[in-house]
C-alpha positions as CSV (number, residue, x, y, z in Angstrom):
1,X,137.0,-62.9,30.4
2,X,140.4,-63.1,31.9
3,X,140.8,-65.5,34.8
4,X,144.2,-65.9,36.8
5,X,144.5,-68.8,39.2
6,X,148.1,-70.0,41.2
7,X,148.9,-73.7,40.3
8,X,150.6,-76.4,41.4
9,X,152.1,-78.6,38.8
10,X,151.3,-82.0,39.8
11,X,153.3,-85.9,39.2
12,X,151.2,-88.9,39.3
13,X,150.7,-90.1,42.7
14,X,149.4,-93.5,42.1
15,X,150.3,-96.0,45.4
16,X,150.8,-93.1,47.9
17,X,149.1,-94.3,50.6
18,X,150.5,-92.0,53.9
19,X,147.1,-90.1,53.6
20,X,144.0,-89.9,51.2
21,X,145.2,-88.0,47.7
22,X,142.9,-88.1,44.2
23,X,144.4,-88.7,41.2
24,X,146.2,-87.0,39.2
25,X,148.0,-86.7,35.5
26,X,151.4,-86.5,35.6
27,X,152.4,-82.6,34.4
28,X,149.0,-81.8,35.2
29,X,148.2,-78.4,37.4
30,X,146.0,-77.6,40.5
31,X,144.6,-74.8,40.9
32,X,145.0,-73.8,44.6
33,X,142.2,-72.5,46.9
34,X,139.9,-72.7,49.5
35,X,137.4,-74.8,47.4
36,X,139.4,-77.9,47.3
37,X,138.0,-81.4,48.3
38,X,139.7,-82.9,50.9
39,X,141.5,-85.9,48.6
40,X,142.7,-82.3,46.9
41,X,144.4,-80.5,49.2
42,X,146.0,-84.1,50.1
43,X,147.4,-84.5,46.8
44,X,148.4,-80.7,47.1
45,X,150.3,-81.5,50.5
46,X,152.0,-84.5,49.1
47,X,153.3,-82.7,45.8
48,X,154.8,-80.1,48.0
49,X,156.1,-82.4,50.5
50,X,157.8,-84.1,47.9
51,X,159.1,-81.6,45.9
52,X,161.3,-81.2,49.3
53,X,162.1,-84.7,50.6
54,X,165.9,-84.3,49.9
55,X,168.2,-86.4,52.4
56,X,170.0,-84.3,55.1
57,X,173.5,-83.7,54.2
58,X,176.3,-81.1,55.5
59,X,173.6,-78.7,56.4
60,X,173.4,-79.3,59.8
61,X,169.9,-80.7,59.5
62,X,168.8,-84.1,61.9
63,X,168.8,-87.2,60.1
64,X,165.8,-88.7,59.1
65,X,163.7,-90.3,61.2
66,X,162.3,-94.1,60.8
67,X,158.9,-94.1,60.4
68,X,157.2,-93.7,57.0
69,X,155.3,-90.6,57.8
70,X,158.5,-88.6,59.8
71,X,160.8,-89.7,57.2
72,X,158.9,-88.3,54.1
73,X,157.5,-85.0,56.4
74,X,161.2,-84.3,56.8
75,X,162.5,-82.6,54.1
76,X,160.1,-79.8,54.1
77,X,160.1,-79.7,58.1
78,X,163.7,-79.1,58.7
79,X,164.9,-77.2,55.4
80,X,165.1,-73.4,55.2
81,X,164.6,-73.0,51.6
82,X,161.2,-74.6,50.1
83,X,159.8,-75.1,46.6
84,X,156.0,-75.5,45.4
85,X,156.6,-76.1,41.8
86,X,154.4,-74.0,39.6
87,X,152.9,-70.4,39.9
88,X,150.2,-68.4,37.6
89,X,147.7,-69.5,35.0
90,X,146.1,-67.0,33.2
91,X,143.2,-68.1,30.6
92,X,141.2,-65.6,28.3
93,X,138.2,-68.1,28.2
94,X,137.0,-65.8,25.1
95,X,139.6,-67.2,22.9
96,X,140.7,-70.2,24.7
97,X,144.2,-68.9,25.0
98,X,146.2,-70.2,28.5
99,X,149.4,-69.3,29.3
100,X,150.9,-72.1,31.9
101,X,154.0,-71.4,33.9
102,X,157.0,-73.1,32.5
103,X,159.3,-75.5,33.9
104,X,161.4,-74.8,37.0
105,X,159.1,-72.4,37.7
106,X,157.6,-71.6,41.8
107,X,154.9,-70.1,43.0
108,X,156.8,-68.2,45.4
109,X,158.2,-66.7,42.0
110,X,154.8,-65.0,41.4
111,X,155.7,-61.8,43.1
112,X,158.0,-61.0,39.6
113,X,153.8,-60.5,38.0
114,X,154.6,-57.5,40.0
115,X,157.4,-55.9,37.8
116,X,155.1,-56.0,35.2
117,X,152.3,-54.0,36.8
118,X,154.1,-51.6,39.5
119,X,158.4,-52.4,38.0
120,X,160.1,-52.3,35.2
121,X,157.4,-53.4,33.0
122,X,159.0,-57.5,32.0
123,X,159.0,-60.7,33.8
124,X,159.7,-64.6,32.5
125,X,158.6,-67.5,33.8
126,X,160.1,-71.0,33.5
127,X,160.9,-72.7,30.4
128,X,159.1,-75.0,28.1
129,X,157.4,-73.1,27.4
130,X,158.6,-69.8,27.8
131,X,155.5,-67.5,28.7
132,X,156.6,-63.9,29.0
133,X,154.6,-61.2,30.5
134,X,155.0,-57.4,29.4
135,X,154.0,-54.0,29.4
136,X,153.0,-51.4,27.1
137,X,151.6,-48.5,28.1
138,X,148.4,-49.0,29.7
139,X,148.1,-52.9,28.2
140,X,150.0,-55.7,29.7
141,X,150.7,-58.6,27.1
142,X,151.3,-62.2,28.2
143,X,152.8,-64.4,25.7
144,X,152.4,-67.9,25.8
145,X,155.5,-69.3,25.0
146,X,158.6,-66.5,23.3
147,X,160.2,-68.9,22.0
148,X,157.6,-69.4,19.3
149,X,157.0,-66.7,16.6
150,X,153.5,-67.4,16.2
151,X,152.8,-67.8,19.7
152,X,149.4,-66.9,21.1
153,X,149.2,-63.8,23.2
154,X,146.5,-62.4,25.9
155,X,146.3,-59.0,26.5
156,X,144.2,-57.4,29.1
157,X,144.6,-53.8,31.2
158,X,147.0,-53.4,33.6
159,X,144.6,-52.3,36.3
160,X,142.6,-55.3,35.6
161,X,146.1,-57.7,35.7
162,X,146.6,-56.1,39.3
163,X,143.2,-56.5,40.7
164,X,143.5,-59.8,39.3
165,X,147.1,-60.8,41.3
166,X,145.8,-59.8,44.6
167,X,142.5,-62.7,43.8
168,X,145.5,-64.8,44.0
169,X,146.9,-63.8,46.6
170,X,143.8,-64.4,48.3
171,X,143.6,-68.0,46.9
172,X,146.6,-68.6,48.2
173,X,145.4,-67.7,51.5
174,X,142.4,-69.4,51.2
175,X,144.2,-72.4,50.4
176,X,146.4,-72.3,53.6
177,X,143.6,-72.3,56.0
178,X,142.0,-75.2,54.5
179,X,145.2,-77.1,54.4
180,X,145.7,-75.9,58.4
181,X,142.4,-77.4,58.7
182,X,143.2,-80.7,56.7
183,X,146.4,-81.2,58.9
184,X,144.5,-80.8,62.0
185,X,142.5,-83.6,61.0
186,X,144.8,-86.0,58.7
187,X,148.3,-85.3,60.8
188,X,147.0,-83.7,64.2
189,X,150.6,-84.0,65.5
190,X,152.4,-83.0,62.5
191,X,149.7,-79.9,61.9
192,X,151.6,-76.9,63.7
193,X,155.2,-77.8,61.9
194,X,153.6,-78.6,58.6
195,X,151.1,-75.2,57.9
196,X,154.1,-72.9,59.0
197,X,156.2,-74.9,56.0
198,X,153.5,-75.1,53.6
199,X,153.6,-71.5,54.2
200,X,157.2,-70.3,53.7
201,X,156.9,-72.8,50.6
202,X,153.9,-70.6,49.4
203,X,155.4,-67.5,50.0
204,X,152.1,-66.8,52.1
205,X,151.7,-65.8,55.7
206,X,150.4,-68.7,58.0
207,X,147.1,-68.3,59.2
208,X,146.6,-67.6,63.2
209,X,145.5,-70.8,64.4
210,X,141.5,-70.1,65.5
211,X,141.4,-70.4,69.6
212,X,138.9,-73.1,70.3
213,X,135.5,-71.8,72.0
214,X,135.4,-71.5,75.9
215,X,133.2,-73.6,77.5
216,X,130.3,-72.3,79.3
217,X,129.8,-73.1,82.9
């Protein structure tokens, strides 16, 4: 079986204490969804949030503000361009095999899966390791890390690798309402700002906020 899951590569985050996170490994990887535990989708916020907190500069952005919780929200508030370090993992659980995205790899850079499928049939992604994803006819073939002779491979159907991409797509989806959610109840005044970001950092539409029910009188 073949599964494909978008991932967040994750730092340690012991003595973060702006809102509950779990622990985590350093170079470890989340799987993104909707079926994350609260402490998890913290832990995902605060890796994206600060994969972003870079000091304003000539960009024309506001300075930071004072408080804790503004100053480290304010990177990925008030830039343009955002970054959620990882993207794919694919794992044949038949043979163990797992490709991992490499480094300097995003999960906004997903959308190059689709070259393989519907493009020109090639698509890299990060370095060390160097998994590589190509196709052949019918076959797609994902290798683990190119720059190895010997590397282990995963092949699986094309149809199957594009059904497949759009379950991730829907993760990703899945994961942004939860983390709307989460905001609304960890940083209510923050929560608006913060889901649109988490968004454009995601490469995924933000979800239409739910209207809350009418009272009945």
């Amino acid at each position: 079986m073949i599964v494909v899951q978008p991932v967040l590569e994750l730092h340690a985050c012991d003595g973060f204490t702006l809102w509950p996170v779990a622990q985590s490994l350093p170079y470890g990887f989340l799987p993104l969804s909707g079926r994350l535990e609260a402490a998890e989708v913290g832990t995902a916020v605060m890796r994206i949030v600060d994969c972003n907190d870079i000091e304003p500069g000539d960009d024309g952005r506001p300075p930071r503000p004072a408080d804790p919780l503004g100053a480290f929200l304010h990177g990925l508030l008030t830039m343009d361009d955002l970054f959620a370090p990882g993207g794919l993992r694919v794992t044949d659980t038949a043979t163990g095999t797992t490709l991992l995205p490499g480094c300097c790899s995003g999960l906004d850079e997903r959308r190059d899966w689709l070259e393989v499928v519907d493009g020109d049939g090639f698509a890299s992604f990060g370095h060390d390791p160097s998994p590589l994803a190509e196709r052949h006819g019918d076959i797609a073939r994902l290798t683990v890390d190119a720059e190895r002779d010997d590397s282990p491979v995963i092949e699986l159907p094309v149809t199957g690798l594009r059904r497949l991409l759009a379950d991730t797509e829907r993760d990703l989806s899945d994961f942004l309402r939860t983390a709307a959610a989460w905001a609304g109840r960890h940083l209510p005044e923050h929560a608006s700002a913060l889901t649109s970001a988490l968004g454009r950092a995601l490469d995924v539409p933000t979800p239409t906020p739910t209207p809350p029910p009418r009272s009945m009188t």
